[in-house]
N, C-alpha and C positions, 0 to 999 in steps of 0.2 A: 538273658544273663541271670534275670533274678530267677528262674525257674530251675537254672541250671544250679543257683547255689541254697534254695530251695529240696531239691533235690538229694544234694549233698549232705544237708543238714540231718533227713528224715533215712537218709541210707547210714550213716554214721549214726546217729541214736537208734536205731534201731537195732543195732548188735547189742543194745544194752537188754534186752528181751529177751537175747538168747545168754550172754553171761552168768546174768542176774537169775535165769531159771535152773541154777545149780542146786537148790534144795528143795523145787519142785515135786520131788515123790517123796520129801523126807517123812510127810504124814500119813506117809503109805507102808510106814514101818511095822504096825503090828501084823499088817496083809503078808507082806512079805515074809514075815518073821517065821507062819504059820504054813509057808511053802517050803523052808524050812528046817522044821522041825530039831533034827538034832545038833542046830548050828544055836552056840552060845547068844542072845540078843547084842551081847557087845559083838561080836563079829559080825553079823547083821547091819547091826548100827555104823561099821566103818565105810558101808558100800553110801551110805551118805557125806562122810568125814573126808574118807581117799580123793576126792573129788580135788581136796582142798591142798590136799600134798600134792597133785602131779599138779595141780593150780601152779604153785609156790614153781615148782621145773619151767612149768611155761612161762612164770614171767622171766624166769633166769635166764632159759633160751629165749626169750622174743628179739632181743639190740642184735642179739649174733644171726639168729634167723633171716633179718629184717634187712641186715645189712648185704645177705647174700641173696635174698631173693624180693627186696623189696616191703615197704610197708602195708600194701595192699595187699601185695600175696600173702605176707604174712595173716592177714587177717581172716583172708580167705582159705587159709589153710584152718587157720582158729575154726571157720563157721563148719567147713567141712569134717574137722575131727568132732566136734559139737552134736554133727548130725549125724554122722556114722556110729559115733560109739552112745549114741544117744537113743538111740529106735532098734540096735539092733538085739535090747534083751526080750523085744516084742515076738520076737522069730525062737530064739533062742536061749536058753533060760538055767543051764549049770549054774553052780555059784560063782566058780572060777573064773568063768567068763562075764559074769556078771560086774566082777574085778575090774576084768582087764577093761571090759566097756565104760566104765566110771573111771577107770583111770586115763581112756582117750580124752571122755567128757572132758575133766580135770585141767589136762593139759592144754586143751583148746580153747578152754574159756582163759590159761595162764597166757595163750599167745594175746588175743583179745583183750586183756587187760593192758597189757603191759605195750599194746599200741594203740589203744583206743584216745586215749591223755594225750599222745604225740601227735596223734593227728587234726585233734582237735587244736593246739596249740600249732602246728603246721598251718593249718586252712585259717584259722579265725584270731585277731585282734583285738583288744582292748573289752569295750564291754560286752560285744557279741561273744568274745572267749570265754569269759567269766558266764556270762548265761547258756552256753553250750556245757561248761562242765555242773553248774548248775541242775541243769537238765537232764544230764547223765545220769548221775544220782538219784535221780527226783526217777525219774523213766526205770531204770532198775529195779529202785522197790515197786513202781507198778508193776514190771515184766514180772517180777518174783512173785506179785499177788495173782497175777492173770494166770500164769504157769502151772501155779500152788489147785488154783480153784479149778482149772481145767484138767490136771490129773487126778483129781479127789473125786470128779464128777465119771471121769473116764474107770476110775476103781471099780463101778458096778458091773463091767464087764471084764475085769480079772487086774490084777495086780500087775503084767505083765502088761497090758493094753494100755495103763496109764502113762505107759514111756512114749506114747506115740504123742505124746506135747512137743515131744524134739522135732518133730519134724518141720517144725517153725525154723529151725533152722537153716532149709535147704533155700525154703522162701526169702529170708534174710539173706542167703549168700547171693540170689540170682539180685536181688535189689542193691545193696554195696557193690557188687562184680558192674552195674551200669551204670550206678550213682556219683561214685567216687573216684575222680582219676588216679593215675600209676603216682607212687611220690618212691623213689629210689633212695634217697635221702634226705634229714632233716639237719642234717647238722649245720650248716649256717642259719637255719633259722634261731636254732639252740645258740649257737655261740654269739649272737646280737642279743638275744633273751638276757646271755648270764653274763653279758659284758659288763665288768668292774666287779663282779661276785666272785672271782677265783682268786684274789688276793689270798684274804685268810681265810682257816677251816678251823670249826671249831673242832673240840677232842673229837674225835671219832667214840669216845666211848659212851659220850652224850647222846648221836645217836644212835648206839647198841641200847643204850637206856630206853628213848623213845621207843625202838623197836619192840624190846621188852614190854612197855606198857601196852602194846597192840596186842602181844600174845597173850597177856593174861586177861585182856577185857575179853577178845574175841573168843576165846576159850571159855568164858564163862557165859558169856552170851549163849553159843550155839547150845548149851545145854538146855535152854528153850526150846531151842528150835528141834533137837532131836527127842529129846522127853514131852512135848505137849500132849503129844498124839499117846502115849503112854499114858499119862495120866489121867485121859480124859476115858481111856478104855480100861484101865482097871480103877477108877474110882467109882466107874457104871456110871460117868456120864453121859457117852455116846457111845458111839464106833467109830472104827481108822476114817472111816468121810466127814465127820464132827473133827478129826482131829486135824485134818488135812485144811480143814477150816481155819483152826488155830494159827496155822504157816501162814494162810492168805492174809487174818489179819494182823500176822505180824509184818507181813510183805506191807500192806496198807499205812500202817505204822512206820516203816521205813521211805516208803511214798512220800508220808508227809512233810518227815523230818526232811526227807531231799528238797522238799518245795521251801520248806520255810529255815532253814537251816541258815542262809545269807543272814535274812533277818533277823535272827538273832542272836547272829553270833557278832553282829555291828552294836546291836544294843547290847547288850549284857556281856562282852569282850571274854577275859582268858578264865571268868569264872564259869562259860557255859560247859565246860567239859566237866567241873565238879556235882550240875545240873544234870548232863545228860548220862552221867553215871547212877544220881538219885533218881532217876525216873526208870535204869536198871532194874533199880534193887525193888523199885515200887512194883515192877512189872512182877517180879519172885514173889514178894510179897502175895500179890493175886492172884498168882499159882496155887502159892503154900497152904491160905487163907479159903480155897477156892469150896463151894459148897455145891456148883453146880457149873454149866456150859460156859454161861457169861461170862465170870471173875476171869477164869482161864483165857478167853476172847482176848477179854479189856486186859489184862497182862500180857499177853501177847503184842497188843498194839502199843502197849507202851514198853514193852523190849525193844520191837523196833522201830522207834523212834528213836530211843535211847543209842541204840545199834548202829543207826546211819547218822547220828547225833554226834557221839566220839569219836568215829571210823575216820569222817574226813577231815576234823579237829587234829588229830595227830597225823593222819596227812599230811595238813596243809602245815603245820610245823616244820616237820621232814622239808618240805620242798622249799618254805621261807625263808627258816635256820640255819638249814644246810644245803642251801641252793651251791654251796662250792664243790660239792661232791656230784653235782649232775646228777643222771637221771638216778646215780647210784642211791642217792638218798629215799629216792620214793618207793623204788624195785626194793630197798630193806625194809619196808617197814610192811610192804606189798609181804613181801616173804615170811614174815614173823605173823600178819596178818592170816598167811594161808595156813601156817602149822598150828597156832592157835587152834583155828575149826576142825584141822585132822585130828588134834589129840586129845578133842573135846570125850571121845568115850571112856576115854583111860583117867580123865578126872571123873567122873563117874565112877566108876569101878576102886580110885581112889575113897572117894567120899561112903562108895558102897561096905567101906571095912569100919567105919563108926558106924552105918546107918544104912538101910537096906529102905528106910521109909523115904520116898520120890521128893513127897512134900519136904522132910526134914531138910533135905538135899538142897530145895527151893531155899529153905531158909538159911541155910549157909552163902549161896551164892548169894542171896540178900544182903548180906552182912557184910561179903568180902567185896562188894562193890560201894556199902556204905562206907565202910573203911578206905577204900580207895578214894573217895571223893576228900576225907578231911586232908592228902597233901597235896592235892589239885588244889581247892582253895588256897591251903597254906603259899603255895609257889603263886598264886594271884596275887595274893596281899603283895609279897615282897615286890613284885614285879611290880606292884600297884605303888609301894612303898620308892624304890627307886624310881620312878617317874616323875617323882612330887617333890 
């Protein structure tokens, strides 16, 4: 028995490896960039972003998918679209199709998202469920750094060969396919969960608000994640494998924040999100500031921290605050979440009509996360204020 839910455990977190390696070849952008040539680098740059939009579909379809073929299969379809449209620009290489394969990716990882939460709350109870989604988190930003380093390594043998990281995927699916039994439905586990929660609903426009907050942090975030690898190659720091670096340790950075995130978000309560926005702005900061390989590293690692710091802060609101809207609450904020990182190039291209300088860019986004943090606080105090 214990083997069997042993088992269970390492087949379900182990999808977080392949999710999580959605920005995997992002620091593979100048490589790419240079195959090519007559394509804008913002258009270039969306075969990293799209990801995030057909994301945002798949978690839209995952409750309707789920419900007609199951939550298993549903995931097992995630791992499959994952791994098909993941390896195959290794074969095949237009740009169009290089689209459409990033838009499978996308989607796959949107069904895997949007049931990975359910099933852990399905299988596991009290403090084991809290330490499984814990672990989620915490296992993601590893998948993301192990992904990140393992296609930056695979770079030296063509840009095109670096997508062969996905094939972690097929591995993951034959492990969940034996791991995990059939679950057809959760809904009375759900409906014991939110019993006495469906009374009242706060405004709905409350959480269009939170949502809001997801889209404009994650949007500012990803501009890390897809300019690292640029600025480390036109400041003649390194090359796209230095920069693919930057991803890893921003993945690392997210690693950690997932491990210790519990901890202190008990100590330090509703101000840690004004916290994990200053440690944002710090990470821009060491971009902006950067004179050499390192600053850029150590900004990186402290994006994401900052990154998986906020992400499940306003999460876990979503599902607290507005536990009466079901799973509706988490799939919005999920969705604002995903178009954030797709329209992260067009804030770019925005900020590119004051200022064409990468760094200057860094320090705006510096700014506009410093500024974000002063009404996080302010809404702490009050909260702090009405308690007392």
């Amino acid at each position: 028995m214990k083997n069997k839910e042993s088992l269970l455990k390492v087949a379900l977190l182990s999808t977080c490896f392949v999710s999580a390696s959605l920005n995997a070849i992002t620091g593979n952008i100048p490589e790419i960039a240079k195959a090519f040539p007559s394509l804008p680098l913002t258009t270039v740059e969306l075969l990293m972003t799209i990801p995030s939009l057909f994301q945002m579909f798949g978690v839209l379809g995952g409750k309707g998918i789920a419900k007609g073929i199951g939550y298993k299969n549903t995931m097992l379809l995630g791992l499959l679209l994952c791994g098909v449209g993941g390896v195959l620009p290794i074969f095949w290489h237009p740009f169009a199709l290089l689209m459409i394969t990033r838009c499978m990716f996308g989607f796959g990882a949107g069904l895997m998202l949007s049931t990975i939460l359910v099933l852990i709350v399905y299988f596991f109870e009290g403090q084991t469920r809290s330490t499984m989604i814990g672990l989620n988190r915490g296992i993601s930003g590893l998948g993301s750094a192990l992904a990140t380093f393992t296609a930056g390594q695979l770079l030296r043998f063509g840009w095109n060969i670096s997508f062969a990281v996905y094939f972690l995927a097929f591995l993951v699916l034959a492990l969940f396919f034996f791991g995990v039994p059939n679950v057809r439905s959760v809904s009375a586990r759900y409906a014991s969960a939110d019993e006495g929660k469906k009374q009242e609903r706060p405004p709905f426009i409350k959480l269009l608000g939170l949502g809001l907050l997801m889209f404009v942090s994650v949007l500012l975030a990803t501009m890390y994640v897809i300019k690292a690898s640029t600025l480390i190659t036109e400041s003649g720091f390194g090359t796209a494998k230095e920069g693919s670096l930057a991803i890893t340790w921003l993945s690392l950075g997210s690693f950690t924040a997932g491990l210790t995130y519990g901890k202190i978000r008990g100590k330090i309560g509703e101000i840690s999100l004004s916290i994990f926005f200053l440690i944002c702005a710090a990470g821009f900061l060491c971009g902006m500031f950067a004179k050499s390989l390192v600053p850029v590293w150590i900004g990186a690692f402290l994006l994401g921290y900052g990154y998986l710091g906020f992400m499940p802060f306003i999460q876990e609101q979503a599902s607290r605050n507005y536990a009466a809207y079901g799973e509706t609450a988490t799939n919005l904020v999920l969705i604002f979440q995903s178009v954030g990182a797709f329209a992260t190039p067009y804030l770019s291209s925005f900020f590119g009509l004051f200022t064409s300088e990468l760094k200057i860019q860094f320090l705006i986004t510096a700014i506009c996360y410093g500024l974000m943090a002063v009404p996080a606080a302010l809404v702490y105090r009050h909260k702090k204020g009405a308690t007392q």
